[in-house]
Each structure stands twice: as structure tokens, then as C-alpha cells.
C-alpha positions in Angstrom: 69.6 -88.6 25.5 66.2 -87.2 25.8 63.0 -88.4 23.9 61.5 -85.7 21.7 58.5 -85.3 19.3 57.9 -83.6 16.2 55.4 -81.3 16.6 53.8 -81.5 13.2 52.9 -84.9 13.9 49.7 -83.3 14.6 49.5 -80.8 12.4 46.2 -79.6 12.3 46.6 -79.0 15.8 47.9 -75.7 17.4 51.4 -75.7 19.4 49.7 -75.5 22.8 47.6 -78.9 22.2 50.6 -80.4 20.2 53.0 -79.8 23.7 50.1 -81.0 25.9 50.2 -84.9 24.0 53.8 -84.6 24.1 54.2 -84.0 27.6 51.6 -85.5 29.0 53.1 -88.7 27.8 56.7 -88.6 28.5 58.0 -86.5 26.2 60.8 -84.1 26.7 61.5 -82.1 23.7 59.9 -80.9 20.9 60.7 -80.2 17.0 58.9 -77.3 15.7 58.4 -76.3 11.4 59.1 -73.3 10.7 59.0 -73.9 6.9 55.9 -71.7 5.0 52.2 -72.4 5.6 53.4 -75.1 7.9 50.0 -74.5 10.6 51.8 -73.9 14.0 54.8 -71.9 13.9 54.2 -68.1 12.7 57.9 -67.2 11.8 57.1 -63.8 11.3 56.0 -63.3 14.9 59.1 -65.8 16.5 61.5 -63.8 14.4 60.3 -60.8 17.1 61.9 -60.9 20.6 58.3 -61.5 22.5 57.5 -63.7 19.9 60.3 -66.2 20.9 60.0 -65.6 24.1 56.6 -66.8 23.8 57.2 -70.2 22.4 60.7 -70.8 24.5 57.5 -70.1 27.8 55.1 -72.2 26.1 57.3 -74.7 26.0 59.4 -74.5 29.1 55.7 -74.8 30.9 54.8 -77.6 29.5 57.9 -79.2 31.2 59.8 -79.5 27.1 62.8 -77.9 25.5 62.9 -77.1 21.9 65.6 -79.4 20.5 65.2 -78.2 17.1 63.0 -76.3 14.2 62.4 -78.2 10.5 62.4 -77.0 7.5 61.8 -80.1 4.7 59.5 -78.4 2.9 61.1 -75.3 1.4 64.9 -76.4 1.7 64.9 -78.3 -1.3 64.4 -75.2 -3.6 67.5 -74.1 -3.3 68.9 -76.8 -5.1 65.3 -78.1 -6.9 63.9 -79.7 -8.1 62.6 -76.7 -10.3 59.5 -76.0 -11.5 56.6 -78.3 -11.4 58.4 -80.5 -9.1 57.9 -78.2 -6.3 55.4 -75.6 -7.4 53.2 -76.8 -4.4 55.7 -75.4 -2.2 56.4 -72.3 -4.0 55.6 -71.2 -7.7 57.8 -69.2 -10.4 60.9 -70.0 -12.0 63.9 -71.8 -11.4 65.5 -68.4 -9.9 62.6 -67.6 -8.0 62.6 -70.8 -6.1 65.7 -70.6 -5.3 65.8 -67.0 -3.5 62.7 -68.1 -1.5 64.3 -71.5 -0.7 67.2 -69.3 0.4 65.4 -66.9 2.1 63.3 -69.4 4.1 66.9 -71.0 5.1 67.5 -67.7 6.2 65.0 -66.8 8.2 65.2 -70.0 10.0 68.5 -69.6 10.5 67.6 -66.1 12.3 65.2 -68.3 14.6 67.5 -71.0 15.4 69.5 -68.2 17.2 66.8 -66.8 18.7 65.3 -70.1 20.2 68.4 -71.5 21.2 68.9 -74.7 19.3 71.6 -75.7 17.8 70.6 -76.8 14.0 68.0 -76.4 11.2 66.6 -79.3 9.6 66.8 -79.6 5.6 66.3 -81.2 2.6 69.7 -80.5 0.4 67.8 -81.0 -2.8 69.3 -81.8 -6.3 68.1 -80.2 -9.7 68.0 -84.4 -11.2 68.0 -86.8 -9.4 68.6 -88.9 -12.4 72.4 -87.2 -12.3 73.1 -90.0 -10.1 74.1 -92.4 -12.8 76.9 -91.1 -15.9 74.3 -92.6 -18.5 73.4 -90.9 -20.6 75.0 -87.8 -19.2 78.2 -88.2 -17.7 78.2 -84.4 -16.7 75.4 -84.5 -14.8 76.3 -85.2 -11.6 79.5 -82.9 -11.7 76.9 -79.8 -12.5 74.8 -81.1 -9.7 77.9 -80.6 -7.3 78.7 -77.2 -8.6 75.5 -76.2 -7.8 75.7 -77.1 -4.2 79.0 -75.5 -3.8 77.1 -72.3 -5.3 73.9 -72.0 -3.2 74.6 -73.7 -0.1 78.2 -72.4 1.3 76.5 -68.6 1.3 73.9 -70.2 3.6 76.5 -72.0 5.5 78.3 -69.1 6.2 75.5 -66.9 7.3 74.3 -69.6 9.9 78.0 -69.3 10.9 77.4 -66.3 12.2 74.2 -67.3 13.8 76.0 -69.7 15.7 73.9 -72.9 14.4 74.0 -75.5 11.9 72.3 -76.7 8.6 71.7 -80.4 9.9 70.9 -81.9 6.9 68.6 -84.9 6.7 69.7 -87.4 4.0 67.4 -89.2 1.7 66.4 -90.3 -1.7 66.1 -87.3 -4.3 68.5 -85.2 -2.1 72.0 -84.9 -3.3 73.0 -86.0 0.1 71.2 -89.3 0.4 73.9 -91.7 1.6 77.3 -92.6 2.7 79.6 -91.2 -0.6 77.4 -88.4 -0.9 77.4 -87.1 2.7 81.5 -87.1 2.5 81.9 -85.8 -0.7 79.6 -82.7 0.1 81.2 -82.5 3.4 84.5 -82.4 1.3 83.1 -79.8 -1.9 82.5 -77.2 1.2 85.8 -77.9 2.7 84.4 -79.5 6.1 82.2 -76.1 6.7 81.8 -76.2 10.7 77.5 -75.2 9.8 77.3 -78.1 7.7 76.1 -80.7 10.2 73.7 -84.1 10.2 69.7 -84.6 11.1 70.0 -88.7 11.6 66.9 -90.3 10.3 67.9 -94.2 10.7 65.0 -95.5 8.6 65.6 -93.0 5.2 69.0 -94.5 5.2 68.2 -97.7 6.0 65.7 -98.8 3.2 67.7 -98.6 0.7 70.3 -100.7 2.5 72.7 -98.7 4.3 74.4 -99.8 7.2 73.5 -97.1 10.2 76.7 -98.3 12.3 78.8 -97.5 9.8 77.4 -93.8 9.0 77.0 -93.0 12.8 80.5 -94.0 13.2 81.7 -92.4 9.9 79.8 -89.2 10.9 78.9 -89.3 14.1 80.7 -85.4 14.6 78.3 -83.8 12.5 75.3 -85.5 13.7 72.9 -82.8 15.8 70.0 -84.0 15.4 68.1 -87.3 14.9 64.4 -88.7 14.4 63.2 -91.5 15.8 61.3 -93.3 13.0 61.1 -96.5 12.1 61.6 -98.8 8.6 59.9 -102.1 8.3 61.2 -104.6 5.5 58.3 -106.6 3.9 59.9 -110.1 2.8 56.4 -110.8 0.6 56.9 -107.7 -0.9 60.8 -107.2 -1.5 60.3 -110.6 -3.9 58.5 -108.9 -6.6 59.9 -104.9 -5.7 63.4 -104.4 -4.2 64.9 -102.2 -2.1 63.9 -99.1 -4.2 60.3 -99.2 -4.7 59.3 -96.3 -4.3 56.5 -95.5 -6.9 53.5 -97.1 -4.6 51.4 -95.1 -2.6 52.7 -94.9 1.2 49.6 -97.0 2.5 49.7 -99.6 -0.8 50.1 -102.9 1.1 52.3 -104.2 -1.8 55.2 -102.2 -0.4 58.5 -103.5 0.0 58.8 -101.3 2.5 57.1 -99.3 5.2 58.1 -96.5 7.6 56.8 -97.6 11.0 57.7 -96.3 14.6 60.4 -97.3 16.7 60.3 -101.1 17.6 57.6 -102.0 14.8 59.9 -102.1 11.9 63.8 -104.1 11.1 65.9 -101.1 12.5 68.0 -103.0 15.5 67.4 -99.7 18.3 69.8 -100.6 20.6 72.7 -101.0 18.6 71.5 -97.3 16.8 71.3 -95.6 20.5 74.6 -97.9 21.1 76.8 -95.9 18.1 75.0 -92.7 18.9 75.9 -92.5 22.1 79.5 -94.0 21.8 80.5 -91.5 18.9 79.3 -88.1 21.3 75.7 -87.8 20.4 73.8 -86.8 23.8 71.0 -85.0 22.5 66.9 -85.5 21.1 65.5 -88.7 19.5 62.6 -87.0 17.8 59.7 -89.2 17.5 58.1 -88.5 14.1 55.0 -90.3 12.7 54.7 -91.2 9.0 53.6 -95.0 10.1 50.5 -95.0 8.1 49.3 -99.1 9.5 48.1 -97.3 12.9 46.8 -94.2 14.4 49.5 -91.7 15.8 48.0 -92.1 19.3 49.1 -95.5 18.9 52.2 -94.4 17.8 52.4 -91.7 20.6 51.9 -94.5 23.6 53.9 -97.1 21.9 57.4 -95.1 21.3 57.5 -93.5 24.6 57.1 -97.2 26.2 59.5 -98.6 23.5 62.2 -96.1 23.8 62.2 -95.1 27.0 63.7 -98.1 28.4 66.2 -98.1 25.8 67.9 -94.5 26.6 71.3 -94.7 28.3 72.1 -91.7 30.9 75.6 -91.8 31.6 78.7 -93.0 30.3 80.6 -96.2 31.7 82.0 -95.3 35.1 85.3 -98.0 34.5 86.7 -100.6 36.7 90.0 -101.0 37.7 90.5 -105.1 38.9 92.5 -107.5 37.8 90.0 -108.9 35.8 88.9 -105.6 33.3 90.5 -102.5 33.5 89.1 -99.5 31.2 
């Protein structure tokens, strides 16, 4: 496994300084946004030849490989939620963010193949989140799966012919947010072979899922996964759960907080452990939303935390008396 960064960790810096930090401390791979407005990846100009060419040489002289391109911001319109919701991403009607959600998905779809990586990360999105429980409509969810089937297997079938994958990040006010959800989508597109997994341990973790048992239950879709952090706050969980989720990301009445690798609950060695015995040899993408300490901090401190941690090759075997495998 390899140790990567997501470059809009910085974002108000351009790619050439971003790739500097990274590699300059250890880093070997980067994640780059190619979602709209996003600061640092014009995906107008990648979409031409030269232009990828440019950033595959940026990075490959900076001693990184490009393990993957993120799209979380405009993904979610093509499911919604519409209107207000996600104005800030894209105005118009319901049908309008959907065709530029789409399109976006598209077009990154287009530079996936063009940069050589193997996946897109997304949002799925959901229309109501509140569809999650049959009260008081028990339809709800049903329509919400209809309109997955609807929007999303056309995109899965035109990054089919790319050659890459949709690796879907799951979390909260996603249709794809946990265990059930993941296999029943999985099943409503029939196992499509673009329908694949960005592993973020800590969005599935707060709200008590155990990672084990989705790296082992999924760990063949899995192309992708972040390195972030998720730190249970006893003091806190008293008076709000598991799901509190209406406070500020800095409140320090959280039950929760996002944190970098080895500052928060998530057990890293058992995560790397079931990642690496289920096939998954690729990027742990460092990305920053620990909002208790600078990201220089966080830069220094997960490359000395996870570094130590990453295994290189499989077990060779022994054949004695004692153990054979």
C-alpha cells in the first residue's frame, strides 16, 4: 500500500505547491478534484491530451502518482438533494441539477481515462434523506431506489467503456451510507462491474458501523480509500449519541470529531489488516477535515503515524512441523 494525500487539503493552493508538501514529506500519491470551481484542477484543459500530460509530468516529478480524482461536490445532484439544498453547487431546477451532476460525472469519467486511475470519487446522493424510515411514508424509500436505478446505471455504463469505476464514498445523506444500503444498490444495478467503493473508515464508523465487517463484506469493490480519522467523545456522546450531527464541526460539544489517523477511536492496524487481507494494495489518501489542529500538524503526524503501519508483501508461508500455510 502506498500513502497518498488529497490535494485539496490545501485548497487555496495551486497543484505544484500542493505536490511539493506532499512529497516533500513522504507522500506518494495524490488525489486531485476535478468537481466545478474546485481551485486546482482545470478540467477543461486535463480533458485535452497536453493537458493531461501536464499534470501526469507534474506529478511523476515530484516523485507522486495520481491514485485518484474526487468529485463530492457535484455527484450528489444526480440524485439531490434538489433545490436549495445544493444550489451552492449548482442553481436551477430539479432537472437541471441533475444533467449537470451527470455531466460533471461524465466528464470525470473522460479524465479518469485519460490520467490513468482506476476510479472517480462520489457522493451517491438521495432526493430525502428522511426516506430512510417508512413513517410517515412508506413509499419513500422504494422511489428513492428507483431513482438510483434511473440516473446512475447510464453513468455506470458510460464509465464502462472508459475502463474506470464510480467508487462511491458512503456516508450520511447518501443513499449509500452503510452496510444494507451498499448491498442492496450493488444488487438494484445487478453487481455493475463500474460500481465500486472509496473506503472512508471514519464516515462509517461514527455512526457505529463495524469497518471489519464492510471491508470483508466488500472488500472487491473497494478502489479507493481515505485515511481520516473519527474520534468518539465519551463527555459528549452522554447528552448527544451517535448521530449528532446538527453542531458546528469545531463546537466542542460534539460527540464526535473527525481527526487524522492515530488521534481518533479507529483501531488502524486491524483497518490496514482487512484491507490488505481482502486484495486491497492500493492509496491511503490522507485527507484533512480535523478541525482541533493545523493541517501541517496533520501533514507531519500521518505520515509518521502510518508509515510504520503499511505492510509490503504478503506472508511468504512456512512449511515445519509446527505451522504450515
Amino acid at each position: 500500500m502506498k500513502i497518498g494525500f488529497c490535494t485539496i487539503n490545501y485548497s487555496e493552493k495551486n497543484l505544484e505547491e500542493v505536490f511539493n508538501i506532499a512529497a516533500s514529506n513522504g507522500y506518494e500519491a495524490v488525489e486531485l478534484p476535478a468537481y466545478t470551481d474546485n481551485g486546482q484542477v482545470d478540467v477543461d484543459e486535463a480533458l485535452t491530451p497536453e493537458g493531461a500530460k501536464r499534470l501526469k509530468k507534474m506529478a511523476a516529478e515530484a516523485g507522486l502518482v495520481i491514485s485518484g480524482i474526487s468529485n463530492h461536490a457535484d455527484s450528489p445532484l444526480v440524485l439531490g438533494p434538489h433545490g436549495r439544498d445544493l444550489a451552492g453547487v449548482h442553481g436551477g431546477g430539479g432537472s437541471e441539477q441533475i444533467a449537470f451532476g451527470t455531466a460533471s460525472m461524465l466528464r470525470c469519467a473522460q479524465l479518469a481515462h485519460m490520467l490513468e486511475v482506476p476510479a472517480v470519487v462520489a457522493f451517491s446522493g438521495v432526493g430525502n434523506f428522511g426516506h430512510f424510515n417508512d413513517w410517515p411514508y412508506p413509499n419513500g424509500w422504494p422511489e428513492e431506489e428507483e431513482a438510483f436505478v434511473r440516473y446512475w446505471i447510464p453513468i455506470f455504463d458510460k464509465y464502462k467503456e472508459y475502463g474506470v469505476k464510480v467508487a462511491f464514498e458512503p456516508h450520511p445523506n447518501n443513499i449509500i451510507y452503510d452496510y444494507h444500503t451498499t448491498a442492496r444498490c450493488l444488487k438494484l444495478c445487478d453487481g455493475h462491474a463500474a460500481f465500486a467503493i472509496n473506503f472512508d473508515p471514519a464516515n462509517l464508523f461514527y455512526t457505529g458501523i463495524d469497518l471489519g465487517a464492510y471491508i470483508q463484506a466488500f472488500g472487491d469493490r473497494i478502489v479507493l480509500a481515505h485515511a481520516k480519522d473519527c474520534e468518539f467523545v465519551p463527555h459528549n456522546m452522554a447528552r448527544g449519541g451517535l448521530w449528532m450531527l446538527q453542531r458546528d464541526w469545531g463546537a466542542r460539544d460534539r460527540s464526535f470529531r473527525f481527526r487524522i489517523p492515530g488521534w481518533g477511536s479507529i483501531n488502524w492496524k486491524s483497518v490496514i489488516t482487512e484491507l490488505y487481507m481482502a486484495g486491497y494494495d492500493g492509496v491511503l489518501s490522507y485527507e484533512h477535515e480535523d478541525v482541533t489542529m493545523s493541517r501541517a500538524d496533520g501533514v507531519e503526524k500521518t505520515i509518521d503515524f502510518l508509515r510504520p503501519l503499511m505492510i509490503h508483501a504478503p506472508y511468504e508461508g512456512r512449511s515445519d512441523k509446527l505451522f504450515q500455510f
